[in-house]
N, C-alpha and C positions, 0 to 999 in steps of 0.2 A: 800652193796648197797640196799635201799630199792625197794620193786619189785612198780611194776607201779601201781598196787592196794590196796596199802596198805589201811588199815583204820582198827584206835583202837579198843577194845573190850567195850561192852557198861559197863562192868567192871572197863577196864580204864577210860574208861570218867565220869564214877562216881568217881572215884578217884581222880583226877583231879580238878573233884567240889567241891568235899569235904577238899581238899588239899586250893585250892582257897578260898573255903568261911575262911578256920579257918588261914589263912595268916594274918598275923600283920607286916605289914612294915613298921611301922614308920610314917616318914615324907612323904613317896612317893619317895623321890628323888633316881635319878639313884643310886647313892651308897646303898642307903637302900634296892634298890629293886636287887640289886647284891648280897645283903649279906643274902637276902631272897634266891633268886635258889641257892644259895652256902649249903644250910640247907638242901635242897631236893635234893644235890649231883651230882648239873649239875654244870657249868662252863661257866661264861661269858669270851667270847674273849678279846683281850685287847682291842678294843674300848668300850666293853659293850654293845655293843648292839647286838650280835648272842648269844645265850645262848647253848651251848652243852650237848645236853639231852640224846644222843644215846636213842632218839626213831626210830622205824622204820618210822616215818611220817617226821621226820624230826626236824632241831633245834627252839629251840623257838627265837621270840625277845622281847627286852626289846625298848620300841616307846617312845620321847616324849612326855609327853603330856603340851603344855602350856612350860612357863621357869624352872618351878621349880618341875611335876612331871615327872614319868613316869607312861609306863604301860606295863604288859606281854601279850606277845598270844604266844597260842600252839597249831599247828597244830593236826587234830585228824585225817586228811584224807592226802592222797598223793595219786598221777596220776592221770591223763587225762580220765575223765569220762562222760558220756551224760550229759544230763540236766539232765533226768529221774531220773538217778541214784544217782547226786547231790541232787535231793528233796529226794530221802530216805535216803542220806547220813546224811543231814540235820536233818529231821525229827526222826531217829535213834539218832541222838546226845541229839535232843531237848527229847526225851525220856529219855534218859541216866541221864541228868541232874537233870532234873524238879524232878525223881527220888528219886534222894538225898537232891533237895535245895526247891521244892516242886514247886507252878505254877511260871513261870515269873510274874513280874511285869508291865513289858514294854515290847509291840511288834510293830513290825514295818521295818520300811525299809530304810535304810541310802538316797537311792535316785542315780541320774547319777555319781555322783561323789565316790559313794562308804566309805566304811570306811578309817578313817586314818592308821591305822594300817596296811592293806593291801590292793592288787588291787580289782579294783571291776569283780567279774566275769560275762559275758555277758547277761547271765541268769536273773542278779538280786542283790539285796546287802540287804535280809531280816537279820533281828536282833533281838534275845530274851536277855531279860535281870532280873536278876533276883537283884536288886538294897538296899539298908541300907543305910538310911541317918546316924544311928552308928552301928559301930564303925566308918562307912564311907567306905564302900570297894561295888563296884559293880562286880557281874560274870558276864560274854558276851560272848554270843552262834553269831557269827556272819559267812555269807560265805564270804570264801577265792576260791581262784580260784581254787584249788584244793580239796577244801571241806571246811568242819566247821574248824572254829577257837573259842578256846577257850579262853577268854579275862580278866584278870585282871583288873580294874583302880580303881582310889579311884574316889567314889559320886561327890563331890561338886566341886570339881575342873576342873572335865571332864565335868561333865553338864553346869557350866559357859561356860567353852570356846565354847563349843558347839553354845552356848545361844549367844555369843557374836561375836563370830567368824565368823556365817553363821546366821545370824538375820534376818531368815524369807524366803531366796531366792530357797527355795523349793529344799535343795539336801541335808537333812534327816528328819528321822523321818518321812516319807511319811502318816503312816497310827499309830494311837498309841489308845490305852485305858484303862481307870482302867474296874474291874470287882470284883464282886463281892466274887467272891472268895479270892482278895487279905485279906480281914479281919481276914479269917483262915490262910493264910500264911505268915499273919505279927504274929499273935499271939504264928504259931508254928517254923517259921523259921526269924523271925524278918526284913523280908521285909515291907518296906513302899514304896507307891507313894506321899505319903506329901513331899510337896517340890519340886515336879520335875516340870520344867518348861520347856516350848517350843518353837521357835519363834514365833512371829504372820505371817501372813498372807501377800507376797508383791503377788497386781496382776501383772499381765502382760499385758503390754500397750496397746500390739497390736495381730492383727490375727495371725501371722507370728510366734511371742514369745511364743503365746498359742502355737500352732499347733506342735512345735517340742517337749513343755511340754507333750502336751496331747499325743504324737508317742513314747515318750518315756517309759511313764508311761505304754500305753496298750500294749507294748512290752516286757513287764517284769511282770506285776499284774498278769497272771496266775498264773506262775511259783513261784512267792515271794507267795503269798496265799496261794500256795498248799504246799511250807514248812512249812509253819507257821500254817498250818492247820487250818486256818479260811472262812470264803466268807462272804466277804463284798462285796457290790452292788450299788454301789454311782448313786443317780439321779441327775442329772445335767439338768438345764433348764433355761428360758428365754420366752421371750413374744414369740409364735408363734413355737418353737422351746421345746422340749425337748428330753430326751436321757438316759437311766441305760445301765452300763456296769455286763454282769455276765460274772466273770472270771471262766474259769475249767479247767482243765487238759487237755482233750479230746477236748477243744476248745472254745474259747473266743465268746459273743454271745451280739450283741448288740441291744436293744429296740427305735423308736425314734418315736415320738408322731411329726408329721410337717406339719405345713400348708396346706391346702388343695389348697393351690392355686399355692403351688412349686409343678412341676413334680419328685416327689422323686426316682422314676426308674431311670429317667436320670442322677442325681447323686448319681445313684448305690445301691438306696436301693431295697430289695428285699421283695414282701408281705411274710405271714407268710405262705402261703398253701406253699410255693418254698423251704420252709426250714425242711429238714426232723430230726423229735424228737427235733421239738418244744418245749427248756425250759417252756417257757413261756403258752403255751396252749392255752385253752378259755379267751378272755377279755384283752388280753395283749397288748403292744404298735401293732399300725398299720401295723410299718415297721420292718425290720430285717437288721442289715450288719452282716457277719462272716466272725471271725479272725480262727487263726490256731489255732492247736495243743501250747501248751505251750512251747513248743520248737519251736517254728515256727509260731509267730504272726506279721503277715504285721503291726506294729504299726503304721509307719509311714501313710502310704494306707488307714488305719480308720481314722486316725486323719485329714486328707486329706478329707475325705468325709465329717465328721461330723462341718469342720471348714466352707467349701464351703455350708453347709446344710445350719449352721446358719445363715452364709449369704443371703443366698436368701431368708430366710425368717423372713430378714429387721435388723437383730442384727447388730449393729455397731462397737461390739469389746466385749474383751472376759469382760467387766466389766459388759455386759448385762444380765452375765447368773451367776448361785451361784448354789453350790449343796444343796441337801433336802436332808434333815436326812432321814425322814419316817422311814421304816424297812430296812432301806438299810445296817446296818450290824446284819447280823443270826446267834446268839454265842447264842443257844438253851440252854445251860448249867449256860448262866453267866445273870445275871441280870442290870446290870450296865455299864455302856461304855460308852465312846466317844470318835469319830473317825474327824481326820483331815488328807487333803490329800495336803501337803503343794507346792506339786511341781505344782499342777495344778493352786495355785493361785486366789482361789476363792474363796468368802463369801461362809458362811452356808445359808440357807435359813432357814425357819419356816418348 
């Protein structure tokens, strides 16, 4: 039986990668991808879909994807762990890999609904992906409730249905971008982002629609961040009305620039002298709200404030407001990027 903390050696999970990237299955189809774990001496059940690995983390499965593929994931972690510990669990893994198959391609975060492959865990559902339009095969660093899962699928078939399947309604892909660094690890490990596409952009009609988007989203953006080891900072705004979110570990921290003619204390916000170790400093938004710890972010309770803000100061629905690039994602390393945050539903601004 495995013990309740198990998790792989960052050994194995380079093995694993490198086992994944140099996989040639074929067609994709279930039979193909059975007679692939048969090579690496594990054993599908007779439906095909539990794969027997005798790892101590557990078996793998083989998932539809679409009618005609499938796809693997393997567990690299087992037992019931903090959040805390799932971001290192995480972030170890994302270590292990990148490793051996060099930077991801693609980051980001599947959204409420989590991956197909597995449950989503309450934390969060962030995703590295390290992608080839050929031979056509993608690796996936994704969370599982129990920790990372390592993912299998072939490129083009998985990116359609993705594309096709959920067109736009904000539940993945939450946050994605190229970077400049992919140039060197297409050249050394044949990754591309040519070709990958995303859905566009559905808003959200109303106050109501927004608000449970925007409770959800800031209930999870620390924690999905800090695996993924980035900080983005979305400004969001509107006539009368603006707002950046800084996600952290230690605690989510909101800026909001409002009217001078709304009583902002009375819907909760706080000036900045009330707020002790001030991200933001000299010259920064007016007001303050704070969230928790990343384990413990009221998201709902912000999104609550910031929905009723905009209200009173005259917005008529969330089509009023769109985010602003500015500086609002800090990848000090990489030169090149672009970021969309699809569950909130909003235009980019200038």
């Amino acid at each position: 039986m495995a013990d309740e903390t198990t998790v792989l050696s960052d050994e194995q999970v380079g093995t694993f990668a490198r086992r994944f990237r140099s996989a040639r299955p074929g067609d994709w189809s279930g039979v193909a991808m059975r007679e692939l774990v048969r090579t690496w001496g594990w054993q599908p059940d007779d439906e095909g879909t539990t794969v027997r690995t005798r790892l101590p983390t557990g078996d793998a499965r083989l998932h539809p994807a679409g009618a005609e593929h499938a796809h693997l994931s393997v567990p690299l972690a087992r037992g019931d762990a903090a959040v805390t510990a799932q971001l290192e669990r995480f972030r170890r893994a994302a270590a292990a890999v990148s490793a051996v198959l060099g930077p991801a391609t693609v980051r980001g975060t599947y959204g409420v609904f989590g991956p197909p492959h597995s449950a989503r865990p309450s934390w969060g559902s962030p995703y590295l992906r390290w992608r080839r339009p050929y031979p056509g095969d993608t690796v996936e660093l994704s969370a599982g409730p129990n920790g990372p899962e390592l993912v299998l699928h072939p490129t083009g078939p998985v990116e359609a249905w993705f594309l096709r399947g959920w067109p736009g309604d904000g539940v993945m892909c939450e946050l994605a971008w190229t970077e400049q660094a992919y140039a060197d690890g297409e050249a050394a490990h044949g990754h591309s982002f040519g070709g990958h596409e995303v859905p566009g952009v559905t808003p959200h009609e109303d106050w109501p629609a927004f608000e449970r988007a925007l409770g959800g989203w800031l209930t999870t953006v620390s924690a999905e961040q800090e695996a993924l080891g980035l900080s983005l900072a979305p400004v969001i705004g509107g006539p009368g009305f603006g707002f950046d979110v800084l996600p952290g570990r230690d605690r989510l921290v909101i800026g909001g620039f409002i009217d001078s003619a709304v009583d902002a204390p009375a819907l909760g916000w706080l000036s900045p002298d009330a707020v002790s170790d001030d991200p933001y400093g000299m010259g920064g938004p007016e007001w303050r709200l704070l969230g928790g710890p990343a384990d413990a972010v009221d998201g709902d309770g912000l999104a609550r404030v910031l929905v009723d803000t905009a209200r009173a100061c005259g917005l008529h629905g969330p089509r009023d407001l769109a985010i602003f690039d500015g500086k609002s994602a800090r990848l000090p390393d990489k030169t090149n990027y672009w970021q969309t945050f699809f569950v909130l539903g909003l235009d980019h601004g200038r």
